[in-house]
C-alpha positions as CSV (number, residue, x, y, z in Angstrom):
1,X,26.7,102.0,123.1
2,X,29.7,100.5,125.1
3,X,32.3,99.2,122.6
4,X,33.1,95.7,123.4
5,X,37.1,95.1,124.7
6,X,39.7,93.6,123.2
7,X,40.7,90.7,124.4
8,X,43.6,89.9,121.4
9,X,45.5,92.3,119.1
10,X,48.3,91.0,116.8
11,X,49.8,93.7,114.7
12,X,51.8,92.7,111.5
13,X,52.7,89.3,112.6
14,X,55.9,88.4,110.9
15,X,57.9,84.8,111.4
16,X,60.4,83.7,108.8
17,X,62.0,79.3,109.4
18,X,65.1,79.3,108.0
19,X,64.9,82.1,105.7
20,X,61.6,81.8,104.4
21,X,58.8,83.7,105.3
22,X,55.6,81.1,106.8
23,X,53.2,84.3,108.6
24,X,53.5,87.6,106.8
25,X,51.8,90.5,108.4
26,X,49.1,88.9,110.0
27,X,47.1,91.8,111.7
28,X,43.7,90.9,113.4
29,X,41.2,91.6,116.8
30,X,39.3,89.5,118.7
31,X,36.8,91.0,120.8
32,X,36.7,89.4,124.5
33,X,33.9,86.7,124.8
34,X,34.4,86.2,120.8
35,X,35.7,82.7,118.9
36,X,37.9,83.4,115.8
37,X,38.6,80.4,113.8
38,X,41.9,80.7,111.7
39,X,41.4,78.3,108.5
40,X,43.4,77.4,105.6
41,X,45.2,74.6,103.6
42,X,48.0,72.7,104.8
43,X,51.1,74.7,105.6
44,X,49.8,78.2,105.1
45,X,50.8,79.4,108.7
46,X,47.6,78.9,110.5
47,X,49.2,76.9,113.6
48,X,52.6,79.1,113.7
49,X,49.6,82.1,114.0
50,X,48.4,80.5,116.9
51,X,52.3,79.4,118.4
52,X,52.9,83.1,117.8
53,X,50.4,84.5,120.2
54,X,50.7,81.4,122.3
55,X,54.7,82.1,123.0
56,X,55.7,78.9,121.5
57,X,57.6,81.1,118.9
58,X,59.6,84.3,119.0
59,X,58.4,87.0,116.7
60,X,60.7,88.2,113.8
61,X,58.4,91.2,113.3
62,X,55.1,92.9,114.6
63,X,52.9,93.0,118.1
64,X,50.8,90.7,119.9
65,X,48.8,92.1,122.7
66,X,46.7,90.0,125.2
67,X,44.3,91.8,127.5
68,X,45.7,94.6,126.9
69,X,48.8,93.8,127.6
70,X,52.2,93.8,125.2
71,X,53.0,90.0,125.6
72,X,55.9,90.3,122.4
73,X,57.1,92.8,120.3
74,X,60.8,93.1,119.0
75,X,63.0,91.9,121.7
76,X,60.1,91.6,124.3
77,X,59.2,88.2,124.4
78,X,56.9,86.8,127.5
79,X,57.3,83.1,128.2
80,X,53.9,80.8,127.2
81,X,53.2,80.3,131.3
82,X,53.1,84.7,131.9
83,X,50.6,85.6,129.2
84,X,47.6,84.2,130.3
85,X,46.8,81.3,127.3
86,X,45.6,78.3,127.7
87,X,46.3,75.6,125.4
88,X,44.2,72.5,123.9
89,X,46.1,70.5,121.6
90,X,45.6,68.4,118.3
91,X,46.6,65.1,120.4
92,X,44.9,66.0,124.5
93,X,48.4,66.2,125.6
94,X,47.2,64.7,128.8
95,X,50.0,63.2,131.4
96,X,49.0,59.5,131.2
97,X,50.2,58.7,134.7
98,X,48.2,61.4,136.4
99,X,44.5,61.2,137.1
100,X,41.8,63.1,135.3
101,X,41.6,65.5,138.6
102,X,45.3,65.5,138.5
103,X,45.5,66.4,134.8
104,X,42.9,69.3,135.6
105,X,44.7,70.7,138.7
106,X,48.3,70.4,136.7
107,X,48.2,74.0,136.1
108,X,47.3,75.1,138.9
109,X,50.9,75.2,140.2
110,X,49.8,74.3,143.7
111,X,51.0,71.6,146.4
112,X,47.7,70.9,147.4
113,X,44.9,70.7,144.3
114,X,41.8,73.1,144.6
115,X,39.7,70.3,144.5
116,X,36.4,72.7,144.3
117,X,37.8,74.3,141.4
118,X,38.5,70.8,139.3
119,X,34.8,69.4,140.4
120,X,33.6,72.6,138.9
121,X,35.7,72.6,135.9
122,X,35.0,68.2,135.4
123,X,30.8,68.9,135.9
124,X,31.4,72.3,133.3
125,X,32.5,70.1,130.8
126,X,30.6,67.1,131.4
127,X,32.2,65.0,133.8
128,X,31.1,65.2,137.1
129,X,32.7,62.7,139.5
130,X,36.2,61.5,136.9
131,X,38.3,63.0,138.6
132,X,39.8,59.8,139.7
133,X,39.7,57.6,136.6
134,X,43.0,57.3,134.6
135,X,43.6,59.4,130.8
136,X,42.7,55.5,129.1
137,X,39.7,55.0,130.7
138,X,38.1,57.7,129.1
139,X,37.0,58.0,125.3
140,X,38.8,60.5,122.9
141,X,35.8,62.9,123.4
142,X,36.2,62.7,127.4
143,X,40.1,63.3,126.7
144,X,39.4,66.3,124.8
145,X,37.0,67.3,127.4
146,X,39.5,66.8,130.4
147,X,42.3,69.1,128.1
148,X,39.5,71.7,127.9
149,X,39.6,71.6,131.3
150,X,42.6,72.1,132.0
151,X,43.0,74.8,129.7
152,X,40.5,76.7,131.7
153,X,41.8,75.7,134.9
154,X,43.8,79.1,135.6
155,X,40.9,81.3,134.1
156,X,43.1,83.0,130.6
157,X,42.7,85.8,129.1
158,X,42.7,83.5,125.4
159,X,42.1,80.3,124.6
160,X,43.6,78.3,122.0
161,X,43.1,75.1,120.4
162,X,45.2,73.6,117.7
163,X,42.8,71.4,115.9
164,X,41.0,69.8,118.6
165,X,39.1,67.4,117.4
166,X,40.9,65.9,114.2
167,X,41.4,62.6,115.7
168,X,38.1,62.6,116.4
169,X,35.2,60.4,114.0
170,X,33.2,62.1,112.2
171,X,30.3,61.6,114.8
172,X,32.0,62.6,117.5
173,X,33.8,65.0,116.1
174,X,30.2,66.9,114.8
175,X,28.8,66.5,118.3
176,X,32.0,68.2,120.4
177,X,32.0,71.2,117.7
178,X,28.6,71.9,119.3
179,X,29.1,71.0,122.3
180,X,32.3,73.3,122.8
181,X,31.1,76.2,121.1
182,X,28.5,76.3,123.6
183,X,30.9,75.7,126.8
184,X,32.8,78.9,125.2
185,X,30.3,80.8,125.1
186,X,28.8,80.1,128.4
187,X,31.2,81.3,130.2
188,X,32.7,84.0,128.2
189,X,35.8,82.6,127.2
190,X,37.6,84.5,123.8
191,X,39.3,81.8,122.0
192,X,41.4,81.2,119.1
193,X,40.7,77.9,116.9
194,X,42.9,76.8,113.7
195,X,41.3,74.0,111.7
196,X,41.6,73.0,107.9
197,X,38.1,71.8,108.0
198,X,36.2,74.7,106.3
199,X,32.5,73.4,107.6
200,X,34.2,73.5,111.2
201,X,35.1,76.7,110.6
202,X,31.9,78.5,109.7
203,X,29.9,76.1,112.8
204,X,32.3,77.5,115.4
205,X,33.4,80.8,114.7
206,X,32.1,84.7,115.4
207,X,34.7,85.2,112.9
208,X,36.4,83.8,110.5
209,X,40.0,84.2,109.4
210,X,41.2,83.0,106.2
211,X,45.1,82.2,105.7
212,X,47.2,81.5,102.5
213,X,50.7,81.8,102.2
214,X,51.4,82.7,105.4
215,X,48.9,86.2,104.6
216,X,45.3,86.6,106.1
217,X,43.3,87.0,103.0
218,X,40.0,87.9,104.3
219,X,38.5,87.8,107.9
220,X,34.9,88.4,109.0
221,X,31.8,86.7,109.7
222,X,31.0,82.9,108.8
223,X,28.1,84.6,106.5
224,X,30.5,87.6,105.1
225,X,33.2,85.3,104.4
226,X,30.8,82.6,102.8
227,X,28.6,85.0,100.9
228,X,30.9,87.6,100.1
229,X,34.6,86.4,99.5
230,X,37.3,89.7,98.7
231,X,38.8,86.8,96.6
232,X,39.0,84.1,94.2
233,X,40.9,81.7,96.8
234,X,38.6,82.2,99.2
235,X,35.5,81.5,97.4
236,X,37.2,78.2,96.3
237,X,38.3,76.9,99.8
238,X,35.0,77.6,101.7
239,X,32.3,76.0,100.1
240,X,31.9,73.4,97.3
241,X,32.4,76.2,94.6
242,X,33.1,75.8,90.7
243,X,33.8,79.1,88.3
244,X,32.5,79.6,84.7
245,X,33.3,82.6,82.2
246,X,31.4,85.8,81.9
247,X,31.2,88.9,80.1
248,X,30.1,92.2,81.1
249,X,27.2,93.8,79.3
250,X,25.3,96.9,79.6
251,X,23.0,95.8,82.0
252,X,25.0,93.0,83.8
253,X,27.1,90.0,83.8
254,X,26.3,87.1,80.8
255,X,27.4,83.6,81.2
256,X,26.3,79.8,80.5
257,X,23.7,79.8,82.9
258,X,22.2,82.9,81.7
259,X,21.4,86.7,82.9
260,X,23.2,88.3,86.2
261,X,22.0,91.9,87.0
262,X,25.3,92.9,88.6
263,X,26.3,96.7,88.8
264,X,30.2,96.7,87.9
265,X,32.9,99.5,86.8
266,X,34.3,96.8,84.3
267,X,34.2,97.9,80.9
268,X,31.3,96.1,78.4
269,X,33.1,93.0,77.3
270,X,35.5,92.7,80.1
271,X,35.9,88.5,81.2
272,X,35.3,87.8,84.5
273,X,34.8,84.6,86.4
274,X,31.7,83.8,88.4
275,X,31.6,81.6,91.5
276,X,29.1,79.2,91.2
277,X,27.9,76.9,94.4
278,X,25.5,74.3,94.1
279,X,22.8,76.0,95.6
280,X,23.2,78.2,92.7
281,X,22.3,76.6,90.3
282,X,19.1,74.3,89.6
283,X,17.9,72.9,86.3
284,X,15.2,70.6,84.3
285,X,15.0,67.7,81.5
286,X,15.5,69.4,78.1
287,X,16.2,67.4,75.3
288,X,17.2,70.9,73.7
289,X,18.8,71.9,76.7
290,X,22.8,73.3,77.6
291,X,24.0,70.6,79.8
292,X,24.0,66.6,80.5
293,X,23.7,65.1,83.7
294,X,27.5,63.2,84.6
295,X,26.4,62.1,88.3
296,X,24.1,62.0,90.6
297,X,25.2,61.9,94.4
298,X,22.9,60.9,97.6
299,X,23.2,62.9,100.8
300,X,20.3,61.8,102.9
301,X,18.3,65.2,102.5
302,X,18.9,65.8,98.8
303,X,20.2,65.0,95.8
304,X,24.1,66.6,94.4
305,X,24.4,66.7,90.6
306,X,26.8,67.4,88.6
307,X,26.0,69.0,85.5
308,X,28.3,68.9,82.5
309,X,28.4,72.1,80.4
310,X,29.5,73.1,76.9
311,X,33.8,73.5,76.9
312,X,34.1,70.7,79.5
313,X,32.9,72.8,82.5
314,X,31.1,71.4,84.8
315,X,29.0,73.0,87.8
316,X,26.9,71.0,90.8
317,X,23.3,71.5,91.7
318,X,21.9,70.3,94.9
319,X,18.1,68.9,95.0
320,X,15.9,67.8,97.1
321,X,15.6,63.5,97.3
322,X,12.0,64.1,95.4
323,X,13.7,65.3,92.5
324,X,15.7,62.1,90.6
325,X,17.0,62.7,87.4
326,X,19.3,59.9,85.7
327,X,23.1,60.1,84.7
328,X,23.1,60.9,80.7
329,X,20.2,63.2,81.2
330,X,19.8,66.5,79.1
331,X,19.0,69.1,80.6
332,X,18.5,72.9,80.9
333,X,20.9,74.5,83.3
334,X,20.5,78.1,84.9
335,X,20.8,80.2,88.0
336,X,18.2,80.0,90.5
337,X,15.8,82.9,90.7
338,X,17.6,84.2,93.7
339,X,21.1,83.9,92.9
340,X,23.3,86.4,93.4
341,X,26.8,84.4,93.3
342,X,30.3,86.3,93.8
343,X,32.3,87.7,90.7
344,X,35.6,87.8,90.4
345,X,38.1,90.3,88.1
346,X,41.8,89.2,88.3
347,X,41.2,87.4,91.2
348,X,39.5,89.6,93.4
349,X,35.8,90.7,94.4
350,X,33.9,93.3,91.6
């Protein structure tokens, strides 16, 4: 079988701002034609990641290769406009004086626009015959459309969007995931995204890359990543995910919500810490039962409780709309039949 080529390869990635380190060793590969999504919290080095391979930053250590091509390493640094990126940014970054057409054939770099080449590029993404309306004439889902465009415009090696549809509603913003992903894909493009927004993150990407601290904690699939986190941080940021207490025993993992059959090195009465998502967990009235219902939230399709449990911890069940139980409830808590949630040791995966 042909092994699919590389279209990215950073190496150790490395960038310190005044003194302190924000990416540390950052290594990671994206095959071409592939989307990796870069996701974390607020300040964990996600974006200077992306500035990095983009050349809006000098490395202070590490490689970054673009179709196979050494773009920066130690004092080799290749200017944003020689490595074959394009850019979309959190805010369009369109010239508000130029046209659509005009914004499109920008990077082009020629006297005379290749006006075949923006029709094709406007009708790709949606918006045949714009090319002469003005940047405020359009909505912010056309702008974002028109910066895709231009990004595209001079065929790169990697794409790379910095949060592209954060000023996006909620709508909108639901609709262009979708809608982008697919204009991606159809036409083979390998791009880079960086979001915050974990549920964007696991729609859009082939692979997901998980950032804290300025390290990548854990990079794989959307399911890998979801269903089986290396660590504690990871299982907590993707996914609506509470952790209860449980001890090892011969035969598996006890807890509050009963039984796990979990093979484990741990030694017999070693504490670990199970992460427990709502589809996890289910339950029914008990006046004799473990836990008490403390709310009781509608999301259209189901039901999401949450279920107070002995020693103030609470976990969340989600239920189908049929199934209405009333805040005060008791109840009897426990895993679903086919639960098999991650357990952690220390922090990380057993």
């Amino acid at each position: 079988m042909t092994q699919q080529p590389v279209a990215l390869r950073c190496r150790a990635l490395v960038k310190h701002f005044a003194q302190q380190p924000v990416v540390r060793g950052v290594s990671l590969v994206v095959p071409a034609g592939d989307i990796l999504v870069l996701v974390g919290p607020s300040g964990c080095g996600k974006t200077t990641t992306l500035r990095l391979i983009a050349g809006f930053e000098r490395l202070d250590g590490g490689t970054i290769e673009i179709d196979g091509r050494i773009v920066a390493e130690d004092d080799h640094h290749l200017p944003p406009e020689r490595r074959r990126v394009g850019m979309v940014f959190q805010d369009y970054a369109l010239f508000p004086h130029l046209t659509v057409g005009q914004n499109v054939g920008f990077a082009l770099g020629k006297n005379q626009p290749d006006r075949d080449r923006i029709s094709q590029l406007l009708t790709f993404v949606g918006l045949p015959g714009q090319d002469q309306k003005m940047p405020y004439e359009l909505s912010g889902g056309e702008q974002q459309r028109v910066s895709l465009a231009r990004a595209l415009s001079t065929r790169p090696a990697v794409l790379l969007l910095d949060e592209p549809f954060s000023n996006l509603d909620a709508a909108l913003r639901a609709g262009m995931r979708s809608e982008v992903r697919a204009l991606l894909k159809s036409s083979g493009t390998t791009a880079v995204f960086v979001t915050h927004d974990q549920e964007e993150a696991l729609l859009l990407g082939d692979h997901v890359g998980v950032i804290r601290d300025g390290q990548l904690e854990q990079i794989g699939t959307p399911e890998d990543i979801f269903h089986r986190p290396q660590t504690r941080f990871v299982a907590e940021f993707l996914g609506q995910t509470r952790f209860i207490a449980g001890y090892v025993v011969g035969d598996g993992i006890s807890s509050a919500l009963g039984h796990l059959s979990s093979r484990t090195t741990l030694p017999v009465g070693s504490v670990v810490e199970i992460a427990v998502r709502p589809d996890d967990v289910t339950f029914v009235a008990d006046e004799e039962g473990n836990g008490r219902v403390l709310s009781r939230r509608f999301t259209g399709i189901s039901y999401l409780y949450q279920i107070g449990l002995p020693n103030e911890i609470t976990v969340q069940s989600l239920q189908p709309h049929e199934m209405r139980m009333e805040e005060g409830m008791t109840v009897r808590v426990y895993f679903t039949a086919d639960a098999s949630p991650p357990v952690f040791y220390h922090g990380h995966s057993v």
